[in-house]
mmJSON file of the N, C-alpha and C atoms, coordinates in Angstrom:
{"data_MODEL":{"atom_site":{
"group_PDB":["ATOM","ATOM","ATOM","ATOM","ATOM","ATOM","ATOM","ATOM","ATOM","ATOM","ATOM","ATOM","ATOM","ATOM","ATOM","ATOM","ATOM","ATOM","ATOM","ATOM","ATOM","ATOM","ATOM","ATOM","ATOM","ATOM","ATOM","ATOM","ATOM","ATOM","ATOM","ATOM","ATOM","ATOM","ATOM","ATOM","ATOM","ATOM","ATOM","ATOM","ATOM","ATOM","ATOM","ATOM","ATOM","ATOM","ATOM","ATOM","ATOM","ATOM","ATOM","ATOM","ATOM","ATOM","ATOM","ATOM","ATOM","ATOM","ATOM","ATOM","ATOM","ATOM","ATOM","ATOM","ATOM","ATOM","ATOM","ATOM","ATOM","ATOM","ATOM","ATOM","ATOM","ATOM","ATOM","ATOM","ATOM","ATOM","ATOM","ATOM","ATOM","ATOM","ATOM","ATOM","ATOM","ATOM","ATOM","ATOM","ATOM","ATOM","ATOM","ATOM","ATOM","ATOM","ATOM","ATOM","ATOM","ATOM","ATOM","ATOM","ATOM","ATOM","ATOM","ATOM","ATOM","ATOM","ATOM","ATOM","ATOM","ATOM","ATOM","ATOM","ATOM","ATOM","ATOM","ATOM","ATOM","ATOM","ATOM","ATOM","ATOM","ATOM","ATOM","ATOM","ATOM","ATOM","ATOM","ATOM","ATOM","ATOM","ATOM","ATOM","ATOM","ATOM","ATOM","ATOM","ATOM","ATOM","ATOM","ATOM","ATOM","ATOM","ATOM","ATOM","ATOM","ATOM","ATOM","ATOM","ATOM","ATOM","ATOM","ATOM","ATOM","ATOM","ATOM","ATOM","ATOM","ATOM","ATOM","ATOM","ATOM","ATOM","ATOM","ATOM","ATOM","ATOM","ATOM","ATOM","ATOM","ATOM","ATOM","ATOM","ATOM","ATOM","ATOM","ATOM","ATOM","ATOM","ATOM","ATOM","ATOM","ATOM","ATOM","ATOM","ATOM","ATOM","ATOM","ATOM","ATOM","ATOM","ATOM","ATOM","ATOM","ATOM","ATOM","ATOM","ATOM","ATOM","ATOM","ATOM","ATOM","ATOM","ATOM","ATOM","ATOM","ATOM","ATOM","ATOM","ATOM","ATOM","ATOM","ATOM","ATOM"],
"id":[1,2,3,4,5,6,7,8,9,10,11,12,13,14,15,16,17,18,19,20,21,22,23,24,25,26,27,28,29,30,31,32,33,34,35,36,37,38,39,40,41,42,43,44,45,46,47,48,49,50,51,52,53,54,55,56,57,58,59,60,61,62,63,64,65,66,67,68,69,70,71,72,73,74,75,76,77,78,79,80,81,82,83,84,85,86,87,88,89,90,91,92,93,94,95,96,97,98,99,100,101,102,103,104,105,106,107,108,109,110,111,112,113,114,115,116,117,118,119,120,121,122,123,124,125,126,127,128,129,130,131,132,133,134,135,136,137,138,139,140,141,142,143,144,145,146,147,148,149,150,151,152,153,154,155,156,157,158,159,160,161,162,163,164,165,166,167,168,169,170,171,172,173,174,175,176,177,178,179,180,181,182,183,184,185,186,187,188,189,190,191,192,193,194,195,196,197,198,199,200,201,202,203,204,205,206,207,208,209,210,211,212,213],
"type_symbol":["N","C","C","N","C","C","N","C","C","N","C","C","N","C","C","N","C","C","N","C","C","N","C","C","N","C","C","N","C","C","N","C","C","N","C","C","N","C","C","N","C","C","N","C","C","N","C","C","N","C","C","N","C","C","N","C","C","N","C","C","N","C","C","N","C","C","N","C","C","N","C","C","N","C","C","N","C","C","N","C","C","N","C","C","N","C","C","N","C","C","N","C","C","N","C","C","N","C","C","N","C","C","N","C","C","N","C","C","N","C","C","N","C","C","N","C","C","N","C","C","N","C","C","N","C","C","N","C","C","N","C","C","N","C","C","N","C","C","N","C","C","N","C","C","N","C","C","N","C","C","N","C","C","N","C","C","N","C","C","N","C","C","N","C","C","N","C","C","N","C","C","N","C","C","N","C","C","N","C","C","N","C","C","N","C","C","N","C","C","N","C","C","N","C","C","N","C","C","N","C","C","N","C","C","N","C","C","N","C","C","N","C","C"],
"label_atom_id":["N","CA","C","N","CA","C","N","CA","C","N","CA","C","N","CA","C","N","CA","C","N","CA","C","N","CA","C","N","CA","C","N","CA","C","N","CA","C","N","CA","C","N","CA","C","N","CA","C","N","CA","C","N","CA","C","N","CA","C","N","CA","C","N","CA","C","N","CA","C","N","CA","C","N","CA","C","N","CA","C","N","CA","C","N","CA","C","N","CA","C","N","CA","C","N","CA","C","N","CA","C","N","CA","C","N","CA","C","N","CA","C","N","CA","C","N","CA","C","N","CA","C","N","CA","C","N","CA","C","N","CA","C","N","CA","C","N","CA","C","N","CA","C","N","CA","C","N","CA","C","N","CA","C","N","CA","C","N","CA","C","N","CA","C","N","CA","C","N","CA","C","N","CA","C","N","CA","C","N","CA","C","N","CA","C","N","CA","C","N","CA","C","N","CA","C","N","CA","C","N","CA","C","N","CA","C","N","CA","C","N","CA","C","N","CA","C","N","CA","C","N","CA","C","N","CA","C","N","CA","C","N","CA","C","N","CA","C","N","CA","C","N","CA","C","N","CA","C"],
"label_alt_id":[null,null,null,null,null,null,null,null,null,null,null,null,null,null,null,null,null,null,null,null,null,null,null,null,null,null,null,null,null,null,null,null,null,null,null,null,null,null,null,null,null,null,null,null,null,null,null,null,null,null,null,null,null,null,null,null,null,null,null,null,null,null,null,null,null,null,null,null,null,null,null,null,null,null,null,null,null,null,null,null,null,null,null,null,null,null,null,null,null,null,null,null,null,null,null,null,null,null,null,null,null,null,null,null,null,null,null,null,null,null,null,null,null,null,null,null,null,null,null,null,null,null,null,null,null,null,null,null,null,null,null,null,null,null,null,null,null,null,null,null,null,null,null,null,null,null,null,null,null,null,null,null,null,null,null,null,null,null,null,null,null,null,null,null,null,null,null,null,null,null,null,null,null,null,null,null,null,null,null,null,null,null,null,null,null,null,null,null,null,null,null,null,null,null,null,null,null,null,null,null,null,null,null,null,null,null,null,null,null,null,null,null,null],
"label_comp_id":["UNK","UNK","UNK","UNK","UNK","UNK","UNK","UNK","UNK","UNK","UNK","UNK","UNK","UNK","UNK","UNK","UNK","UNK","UNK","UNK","UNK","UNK","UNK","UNK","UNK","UNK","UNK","UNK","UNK","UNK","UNK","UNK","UNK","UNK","UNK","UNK","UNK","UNK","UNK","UNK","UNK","UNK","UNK","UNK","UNK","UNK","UNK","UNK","UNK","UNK","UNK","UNK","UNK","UNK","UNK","UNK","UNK","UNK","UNK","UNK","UNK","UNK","UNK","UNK","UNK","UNK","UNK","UNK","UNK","UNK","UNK","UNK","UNK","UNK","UNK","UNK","UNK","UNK","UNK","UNK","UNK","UNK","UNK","UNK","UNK","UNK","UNK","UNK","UNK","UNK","UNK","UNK","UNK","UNK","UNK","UNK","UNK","UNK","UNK","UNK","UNK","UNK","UNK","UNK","UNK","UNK","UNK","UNK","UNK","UNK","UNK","UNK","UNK","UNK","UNK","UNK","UNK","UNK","UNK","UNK","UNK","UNK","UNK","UNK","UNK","UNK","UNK","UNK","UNK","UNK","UNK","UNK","UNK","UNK","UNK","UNK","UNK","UNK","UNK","UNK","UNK","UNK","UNK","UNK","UNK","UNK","UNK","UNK","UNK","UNK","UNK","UNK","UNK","UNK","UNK","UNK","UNK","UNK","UNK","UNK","UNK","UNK","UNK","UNK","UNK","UNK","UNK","UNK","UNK","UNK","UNK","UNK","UNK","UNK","UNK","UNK","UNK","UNK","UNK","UNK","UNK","UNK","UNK","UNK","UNK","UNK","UNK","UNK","UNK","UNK","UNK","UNK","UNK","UNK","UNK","UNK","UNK","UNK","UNK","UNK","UNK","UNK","UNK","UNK","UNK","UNK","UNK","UNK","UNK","UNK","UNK","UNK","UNK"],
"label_asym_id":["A","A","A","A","A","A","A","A","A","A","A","A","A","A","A","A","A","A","A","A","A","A","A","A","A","A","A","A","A","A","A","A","A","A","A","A","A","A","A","A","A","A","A","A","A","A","A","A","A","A","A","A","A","A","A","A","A","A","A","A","A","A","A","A","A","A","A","A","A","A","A","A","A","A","A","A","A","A","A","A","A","A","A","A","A","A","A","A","A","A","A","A","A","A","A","A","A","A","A","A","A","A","A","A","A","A","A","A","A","A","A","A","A","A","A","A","A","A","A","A","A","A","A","A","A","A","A","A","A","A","A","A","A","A","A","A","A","A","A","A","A","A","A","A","A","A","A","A","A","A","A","A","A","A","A","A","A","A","A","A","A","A","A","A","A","A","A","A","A","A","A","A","A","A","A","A","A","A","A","A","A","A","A","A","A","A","A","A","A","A","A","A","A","A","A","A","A","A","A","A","A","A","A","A","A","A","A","A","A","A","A","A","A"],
"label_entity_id":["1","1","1","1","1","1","1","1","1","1","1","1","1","1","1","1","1","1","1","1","1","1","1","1","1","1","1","1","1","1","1","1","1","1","1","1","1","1","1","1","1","1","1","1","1","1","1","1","1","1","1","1","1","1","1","1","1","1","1","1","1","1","1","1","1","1","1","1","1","1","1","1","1","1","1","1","1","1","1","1","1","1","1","1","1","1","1","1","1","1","1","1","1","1","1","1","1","1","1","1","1","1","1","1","1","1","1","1","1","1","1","1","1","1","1","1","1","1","1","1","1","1","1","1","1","1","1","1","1","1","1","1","1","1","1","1","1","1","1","1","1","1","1","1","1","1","1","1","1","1","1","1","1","1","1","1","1","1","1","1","1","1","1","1","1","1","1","1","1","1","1","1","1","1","1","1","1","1","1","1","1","1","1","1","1","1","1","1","1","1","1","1","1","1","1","1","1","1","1","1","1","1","1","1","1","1","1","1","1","1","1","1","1"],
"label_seq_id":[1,1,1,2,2,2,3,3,3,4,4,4,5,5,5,6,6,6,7,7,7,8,8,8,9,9,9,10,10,10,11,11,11,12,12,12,13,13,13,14,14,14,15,15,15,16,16,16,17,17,17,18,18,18,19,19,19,20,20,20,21,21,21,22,22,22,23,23,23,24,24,24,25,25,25,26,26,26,27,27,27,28,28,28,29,29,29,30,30,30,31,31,31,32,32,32,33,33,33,34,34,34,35,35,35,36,36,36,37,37,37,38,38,38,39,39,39,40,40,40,41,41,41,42,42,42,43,43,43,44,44,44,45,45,45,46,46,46,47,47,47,48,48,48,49,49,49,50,50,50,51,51,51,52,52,52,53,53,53,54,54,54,55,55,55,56,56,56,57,57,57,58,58,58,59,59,59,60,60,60,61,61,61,62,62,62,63,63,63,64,64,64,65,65,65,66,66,66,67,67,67,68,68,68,69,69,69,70,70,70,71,71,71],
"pdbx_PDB_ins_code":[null,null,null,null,null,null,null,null,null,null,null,null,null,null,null,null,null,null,null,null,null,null,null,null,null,null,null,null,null,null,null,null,null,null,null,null,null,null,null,null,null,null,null,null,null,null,null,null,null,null,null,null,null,null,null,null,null,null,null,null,null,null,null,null,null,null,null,null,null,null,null,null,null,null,null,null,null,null,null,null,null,null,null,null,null,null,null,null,null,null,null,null,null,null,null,null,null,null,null,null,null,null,null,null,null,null,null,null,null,null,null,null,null,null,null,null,null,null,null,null,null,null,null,null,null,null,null,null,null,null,null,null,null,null,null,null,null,null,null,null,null,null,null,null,null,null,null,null,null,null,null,null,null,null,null,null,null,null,null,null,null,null,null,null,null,null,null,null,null,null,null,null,null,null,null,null,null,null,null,null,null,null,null,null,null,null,null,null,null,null,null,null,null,null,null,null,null,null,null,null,null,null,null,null,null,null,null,null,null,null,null,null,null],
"Cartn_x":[38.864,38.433,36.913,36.34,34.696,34.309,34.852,33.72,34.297,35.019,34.597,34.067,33.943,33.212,31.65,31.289,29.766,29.248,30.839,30.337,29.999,30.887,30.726,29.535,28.86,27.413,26.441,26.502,25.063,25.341,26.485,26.609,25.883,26.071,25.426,23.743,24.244,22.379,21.373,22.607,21.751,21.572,23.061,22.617,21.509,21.454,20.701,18.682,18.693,17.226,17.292,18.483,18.1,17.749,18.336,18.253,16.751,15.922,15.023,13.951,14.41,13.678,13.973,14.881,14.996,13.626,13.756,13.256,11.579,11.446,9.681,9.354,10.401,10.222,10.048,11.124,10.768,9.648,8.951,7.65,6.166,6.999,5.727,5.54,6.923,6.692,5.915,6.045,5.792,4.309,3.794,2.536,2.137,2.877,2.112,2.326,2.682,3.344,2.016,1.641,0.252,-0.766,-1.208,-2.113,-2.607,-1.242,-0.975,-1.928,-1.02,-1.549,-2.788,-3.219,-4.326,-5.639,-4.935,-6.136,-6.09,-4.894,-5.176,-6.107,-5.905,-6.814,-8.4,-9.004,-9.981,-11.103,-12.035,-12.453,-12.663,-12.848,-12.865,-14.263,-14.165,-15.913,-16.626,-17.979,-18.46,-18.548,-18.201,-18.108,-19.455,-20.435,-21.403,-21.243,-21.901,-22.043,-22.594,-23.266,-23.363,-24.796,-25.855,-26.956,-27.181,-26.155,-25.802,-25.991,-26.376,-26.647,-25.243,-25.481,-23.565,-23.44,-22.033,-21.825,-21.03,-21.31,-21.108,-19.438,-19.22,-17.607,-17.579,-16.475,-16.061,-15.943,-16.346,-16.327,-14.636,-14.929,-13.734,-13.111,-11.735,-11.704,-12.112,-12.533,-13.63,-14.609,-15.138,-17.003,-16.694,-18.063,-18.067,-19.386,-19.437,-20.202,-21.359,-22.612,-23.453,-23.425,-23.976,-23.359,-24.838,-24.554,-25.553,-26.934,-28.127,-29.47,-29.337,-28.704,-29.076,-29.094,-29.885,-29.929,-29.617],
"Cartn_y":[26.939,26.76,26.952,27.85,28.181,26.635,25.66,25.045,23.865,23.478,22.979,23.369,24.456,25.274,25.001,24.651,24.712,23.2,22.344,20.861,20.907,21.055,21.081,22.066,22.971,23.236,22.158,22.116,20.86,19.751,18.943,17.81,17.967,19.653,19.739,20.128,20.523,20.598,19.304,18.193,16.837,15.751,16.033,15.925,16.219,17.625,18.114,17.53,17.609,17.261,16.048,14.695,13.271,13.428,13.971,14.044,14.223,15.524,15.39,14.645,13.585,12.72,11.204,11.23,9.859,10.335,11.439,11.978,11.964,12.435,11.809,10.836,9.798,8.443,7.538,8.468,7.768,8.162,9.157,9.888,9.16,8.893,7.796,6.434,5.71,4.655,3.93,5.609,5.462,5.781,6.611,6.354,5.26,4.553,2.826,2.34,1.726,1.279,1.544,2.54,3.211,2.743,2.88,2.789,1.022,0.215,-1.189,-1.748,-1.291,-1.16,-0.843,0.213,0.213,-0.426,-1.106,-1.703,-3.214,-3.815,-4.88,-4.876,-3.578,-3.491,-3.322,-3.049,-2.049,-3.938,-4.233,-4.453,-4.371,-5.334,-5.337,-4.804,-3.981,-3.07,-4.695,-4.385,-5.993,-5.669,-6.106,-6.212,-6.311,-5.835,-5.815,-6.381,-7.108,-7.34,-6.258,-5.934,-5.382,-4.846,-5.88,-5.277,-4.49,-4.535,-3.491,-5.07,-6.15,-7.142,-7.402,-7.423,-8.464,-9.761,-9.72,-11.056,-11.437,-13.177,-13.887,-14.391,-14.235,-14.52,-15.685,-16.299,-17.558,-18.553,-19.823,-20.589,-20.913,-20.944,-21.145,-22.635,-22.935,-24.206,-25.018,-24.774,-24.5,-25.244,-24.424,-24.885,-26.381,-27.092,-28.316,-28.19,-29.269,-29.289,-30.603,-30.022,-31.178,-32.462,-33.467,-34.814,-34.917,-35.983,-36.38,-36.428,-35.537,-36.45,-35.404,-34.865,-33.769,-32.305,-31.093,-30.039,-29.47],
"Cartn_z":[-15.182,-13.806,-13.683,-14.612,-14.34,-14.7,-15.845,-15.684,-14.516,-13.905,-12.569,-11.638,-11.556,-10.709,-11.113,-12.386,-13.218,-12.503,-12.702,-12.627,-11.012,-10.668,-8.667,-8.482,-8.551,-9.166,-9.273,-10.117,-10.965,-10.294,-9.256,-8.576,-6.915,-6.861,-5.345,-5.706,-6.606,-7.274,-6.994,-8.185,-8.141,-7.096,-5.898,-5.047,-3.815,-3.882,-3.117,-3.217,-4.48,-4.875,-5.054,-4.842,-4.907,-3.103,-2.235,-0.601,-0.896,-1.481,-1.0,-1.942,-2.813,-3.088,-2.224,-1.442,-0.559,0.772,0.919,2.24,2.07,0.69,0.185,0.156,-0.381,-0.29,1.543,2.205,3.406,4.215,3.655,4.572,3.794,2.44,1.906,2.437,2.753,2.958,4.509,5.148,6.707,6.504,5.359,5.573,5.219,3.936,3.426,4.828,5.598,6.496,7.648,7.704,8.903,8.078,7.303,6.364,6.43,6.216,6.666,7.376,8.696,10.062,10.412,9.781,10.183,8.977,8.661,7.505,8.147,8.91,9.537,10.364,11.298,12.348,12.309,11.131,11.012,10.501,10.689,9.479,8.509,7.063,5.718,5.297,4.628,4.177,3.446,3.6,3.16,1.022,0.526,-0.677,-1.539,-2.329,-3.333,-4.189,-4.911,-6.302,-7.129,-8.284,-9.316,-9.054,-8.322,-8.041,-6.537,-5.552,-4.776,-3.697,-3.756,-2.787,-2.039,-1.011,-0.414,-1.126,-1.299,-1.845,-0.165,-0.197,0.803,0.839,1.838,2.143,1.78,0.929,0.649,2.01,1.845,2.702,3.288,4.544,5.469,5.761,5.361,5.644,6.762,7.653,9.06,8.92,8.082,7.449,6.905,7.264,6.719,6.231,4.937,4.163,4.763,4.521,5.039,4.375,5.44,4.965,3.518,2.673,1.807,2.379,1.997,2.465,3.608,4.433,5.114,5.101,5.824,5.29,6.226],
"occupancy":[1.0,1.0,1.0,1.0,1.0,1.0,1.0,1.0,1.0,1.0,1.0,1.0,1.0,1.0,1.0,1.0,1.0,1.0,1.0,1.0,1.0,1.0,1.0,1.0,1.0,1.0,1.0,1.0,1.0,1.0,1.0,1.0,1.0,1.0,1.0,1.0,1.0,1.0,1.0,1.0,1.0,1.0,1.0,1.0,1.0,1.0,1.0,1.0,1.0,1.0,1.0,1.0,1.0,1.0,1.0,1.0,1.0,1.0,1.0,1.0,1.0,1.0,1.0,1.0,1.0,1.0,1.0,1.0,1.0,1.0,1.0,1.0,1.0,1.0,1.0,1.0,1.0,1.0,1.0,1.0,1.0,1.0,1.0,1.0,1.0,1.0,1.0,1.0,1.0,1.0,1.0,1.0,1.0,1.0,1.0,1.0,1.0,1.0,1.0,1.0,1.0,1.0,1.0,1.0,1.0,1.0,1.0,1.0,1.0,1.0,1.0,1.0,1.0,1.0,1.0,1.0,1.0,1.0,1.0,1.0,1.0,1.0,1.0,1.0,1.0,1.0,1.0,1.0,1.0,1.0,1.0,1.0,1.0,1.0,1.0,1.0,1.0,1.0,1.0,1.0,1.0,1.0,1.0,1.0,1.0,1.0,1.0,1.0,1.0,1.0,1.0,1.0,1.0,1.0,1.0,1.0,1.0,1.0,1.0,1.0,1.0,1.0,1.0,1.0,1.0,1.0,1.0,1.0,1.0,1.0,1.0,1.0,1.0,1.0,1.0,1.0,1.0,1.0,1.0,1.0,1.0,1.0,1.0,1.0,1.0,1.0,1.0,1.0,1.0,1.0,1.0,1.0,1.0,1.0,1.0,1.0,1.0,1.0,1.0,1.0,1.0,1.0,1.0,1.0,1.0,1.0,1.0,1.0,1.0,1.0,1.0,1.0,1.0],
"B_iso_or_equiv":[0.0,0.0,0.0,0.0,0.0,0.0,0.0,0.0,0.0,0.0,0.0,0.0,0.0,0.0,0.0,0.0,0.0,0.0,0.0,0.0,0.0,0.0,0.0,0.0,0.0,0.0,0.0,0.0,0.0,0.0,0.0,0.0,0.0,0.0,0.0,0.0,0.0,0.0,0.0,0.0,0.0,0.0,0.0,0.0,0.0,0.0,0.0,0.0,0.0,0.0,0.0,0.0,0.0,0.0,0.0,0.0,0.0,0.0,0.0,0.0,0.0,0.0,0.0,0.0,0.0,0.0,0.0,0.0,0.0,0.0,0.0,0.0,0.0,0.0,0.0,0.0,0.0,0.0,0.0,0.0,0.0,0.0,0.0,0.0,0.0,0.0,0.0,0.0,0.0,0.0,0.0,0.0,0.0,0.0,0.0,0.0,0.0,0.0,0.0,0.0,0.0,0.0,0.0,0.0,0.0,0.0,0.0,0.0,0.0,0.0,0.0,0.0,0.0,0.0,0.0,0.0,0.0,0.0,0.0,0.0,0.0,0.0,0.0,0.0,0.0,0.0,0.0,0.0,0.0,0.0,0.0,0.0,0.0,0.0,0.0,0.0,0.0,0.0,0.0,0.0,0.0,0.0,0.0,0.0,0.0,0.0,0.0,0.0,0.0,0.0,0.0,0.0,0.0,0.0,0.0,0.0,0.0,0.0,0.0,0.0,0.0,0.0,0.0,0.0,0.0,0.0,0.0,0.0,0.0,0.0,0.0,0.0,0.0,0.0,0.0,0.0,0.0,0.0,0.0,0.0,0.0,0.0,0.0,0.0,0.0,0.0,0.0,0.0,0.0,0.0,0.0,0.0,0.0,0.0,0.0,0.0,0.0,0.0,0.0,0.0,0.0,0.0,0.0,0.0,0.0,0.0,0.0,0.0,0.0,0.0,0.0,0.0,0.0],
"pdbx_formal_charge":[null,null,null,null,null,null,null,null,null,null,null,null,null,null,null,null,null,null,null,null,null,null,null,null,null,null,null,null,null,null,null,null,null,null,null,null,null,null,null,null,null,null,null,null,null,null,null,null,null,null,null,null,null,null,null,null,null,null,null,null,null,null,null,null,null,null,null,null,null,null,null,null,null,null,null,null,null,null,null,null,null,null,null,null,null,null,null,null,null,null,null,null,null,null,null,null,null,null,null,null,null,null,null,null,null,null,null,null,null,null,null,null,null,null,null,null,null,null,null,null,null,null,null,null,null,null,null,null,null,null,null,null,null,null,null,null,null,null,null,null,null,null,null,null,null,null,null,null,null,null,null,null,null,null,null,null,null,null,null,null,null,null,null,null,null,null,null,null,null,null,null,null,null,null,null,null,null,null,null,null,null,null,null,null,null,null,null,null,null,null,null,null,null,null,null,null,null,null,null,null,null,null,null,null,null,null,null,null,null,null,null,null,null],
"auth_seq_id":[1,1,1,2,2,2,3,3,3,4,4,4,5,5,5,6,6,6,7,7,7,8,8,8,9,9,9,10,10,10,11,11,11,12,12,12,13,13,13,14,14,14,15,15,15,16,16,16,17,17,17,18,18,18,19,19,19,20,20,20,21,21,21,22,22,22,23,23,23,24,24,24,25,25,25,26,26,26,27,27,27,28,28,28,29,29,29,30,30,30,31,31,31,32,32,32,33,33,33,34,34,34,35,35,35,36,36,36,37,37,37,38,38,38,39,39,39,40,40,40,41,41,41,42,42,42,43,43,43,44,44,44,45,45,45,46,46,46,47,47,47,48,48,48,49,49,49,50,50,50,51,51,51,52,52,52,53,53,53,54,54,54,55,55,55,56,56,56,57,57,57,58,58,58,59,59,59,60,60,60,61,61,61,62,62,62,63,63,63,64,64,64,65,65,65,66,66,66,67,67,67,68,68,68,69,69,69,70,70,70,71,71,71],
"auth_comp_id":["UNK","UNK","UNK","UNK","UNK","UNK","UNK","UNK","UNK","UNK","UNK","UNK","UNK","UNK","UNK","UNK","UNK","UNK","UNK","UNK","UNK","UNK","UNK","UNK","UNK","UNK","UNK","UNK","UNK","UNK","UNK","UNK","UNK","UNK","UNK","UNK","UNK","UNK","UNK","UNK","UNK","UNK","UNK","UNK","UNK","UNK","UNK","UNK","UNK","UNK","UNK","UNK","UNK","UNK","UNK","UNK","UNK","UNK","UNK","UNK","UNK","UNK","UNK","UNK","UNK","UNK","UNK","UNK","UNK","UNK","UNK","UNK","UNK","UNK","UNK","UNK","UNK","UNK","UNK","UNK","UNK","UNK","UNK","UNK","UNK","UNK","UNK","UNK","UNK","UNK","UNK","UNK","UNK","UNK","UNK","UNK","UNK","UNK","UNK","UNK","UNK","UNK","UNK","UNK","UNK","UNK","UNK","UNK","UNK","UNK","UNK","UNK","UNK","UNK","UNK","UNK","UNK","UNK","UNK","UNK","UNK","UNK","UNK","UNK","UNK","UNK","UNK","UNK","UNK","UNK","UNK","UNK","UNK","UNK","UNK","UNK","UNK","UNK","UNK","UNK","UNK","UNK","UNK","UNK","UNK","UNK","UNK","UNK","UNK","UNK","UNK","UNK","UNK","UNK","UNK","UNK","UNK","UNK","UNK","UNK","UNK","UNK","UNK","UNK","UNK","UNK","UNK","UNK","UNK","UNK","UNK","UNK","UNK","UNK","UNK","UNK","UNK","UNK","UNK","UNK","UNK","UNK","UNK","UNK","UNK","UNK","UNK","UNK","UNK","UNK","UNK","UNK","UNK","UNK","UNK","UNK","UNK","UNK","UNK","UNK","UNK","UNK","UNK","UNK","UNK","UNK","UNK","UNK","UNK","UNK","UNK","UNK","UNK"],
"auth_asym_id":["A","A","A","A","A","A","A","A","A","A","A","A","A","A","A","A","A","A","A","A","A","A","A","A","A","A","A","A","A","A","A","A","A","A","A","A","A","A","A","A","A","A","A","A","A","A","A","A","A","A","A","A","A","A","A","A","A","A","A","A","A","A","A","A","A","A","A","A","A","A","A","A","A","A","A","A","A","A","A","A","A","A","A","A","A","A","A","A","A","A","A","A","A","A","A","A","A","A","A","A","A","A","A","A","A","A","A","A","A","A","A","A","A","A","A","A","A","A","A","A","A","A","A","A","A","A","A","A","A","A","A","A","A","A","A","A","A","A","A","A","A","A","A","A","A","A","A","A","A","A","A","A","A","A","A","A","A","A","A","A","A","A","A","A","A","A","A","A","A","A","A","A","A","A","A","A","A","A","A","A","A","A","A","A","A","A","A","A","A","A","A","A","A","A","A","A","A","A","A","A","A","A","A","A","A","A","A","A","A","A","A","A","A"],
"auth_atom_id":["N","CA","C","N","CA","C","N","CA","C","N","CA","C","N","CA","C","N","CA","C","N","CA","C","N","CA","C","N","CA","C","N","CA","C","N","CA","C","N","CA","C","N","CA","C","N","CA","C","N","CA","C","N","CA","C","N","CA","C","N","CA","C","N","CA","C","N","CA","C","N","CA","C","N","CA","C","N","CA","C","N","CA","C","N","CA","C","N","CA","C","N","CA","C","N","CA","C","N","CA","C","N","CA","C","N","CA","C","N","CA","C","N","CA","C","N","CA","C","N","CA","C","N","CA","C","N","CA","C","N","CA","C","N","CA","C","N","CA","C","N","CA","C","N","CA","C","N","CA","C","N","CA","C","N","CA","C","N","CA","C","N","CA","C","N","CA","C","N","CA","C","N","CA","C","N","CA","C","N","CA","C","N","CA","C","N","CA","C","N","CA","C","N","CA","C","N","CA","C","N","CA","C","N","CA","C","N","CA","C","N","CA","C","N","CA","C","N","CA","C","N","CA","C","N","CA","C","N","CA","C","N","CA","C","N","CA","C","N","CA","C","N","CA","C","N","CA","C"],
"pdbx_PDB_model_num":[1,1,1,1,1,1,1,1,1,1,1,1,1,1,1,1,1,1,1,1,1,1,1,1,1,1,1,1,1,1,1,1,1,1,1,1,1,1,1,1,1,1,1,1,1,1,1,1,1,1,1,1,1,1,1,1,1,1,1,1,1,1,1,1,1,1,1,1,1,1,1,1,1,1,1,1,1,1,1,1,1,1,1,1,1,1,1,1,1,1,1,1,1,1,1,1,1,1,1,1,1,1,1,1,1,1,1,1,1,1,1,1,1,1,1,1,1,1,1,1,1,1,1,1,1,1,1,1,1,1,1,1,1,1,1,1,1,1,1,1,1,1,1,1,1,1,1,1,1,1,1,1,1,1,1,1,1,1,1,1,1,1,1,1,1,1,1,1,1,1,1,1,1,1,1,1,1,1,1,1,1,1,1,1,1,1,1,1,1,1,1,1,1,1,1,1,1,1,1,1,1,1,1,1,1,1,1,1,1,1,1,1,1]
}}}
């Protein structure tokens, strides 16, 4: 009888510490989730190149390219 007693033990054990690994997982995902959110909201930091200069945002399908012969 002790060792069902050992097994029913180590099952509320491994239960107990998978609960509080679902419960980390859901307090992480609510911060990815804010973090998200607020990275949509925020503007994008402007990006450097190597000599500390901004590099220029890629052209927007928007932008049109000047015609030949003009500037």
């Amino acid at each position: 009888m002790r060792s069902l007693q050992q097994r029913i033990a180590a099952v509320t054990d491994m239960t107990a510490n998978l609960i509080a690994q679902l419960r980390e997982l859901d307090r992480l995902r609510e911060q990815v989730r804010k973090a998200e959110l607020s990275a949509r909201g925020s503007p994008q930091p402007k990006r450097r190149d190597g000599d500390g200069s901004i590099l220029r945002s890629p052209r927007k399908s928007t932008d049109h390219e000047p015609a030949l012969g003009q500037h």
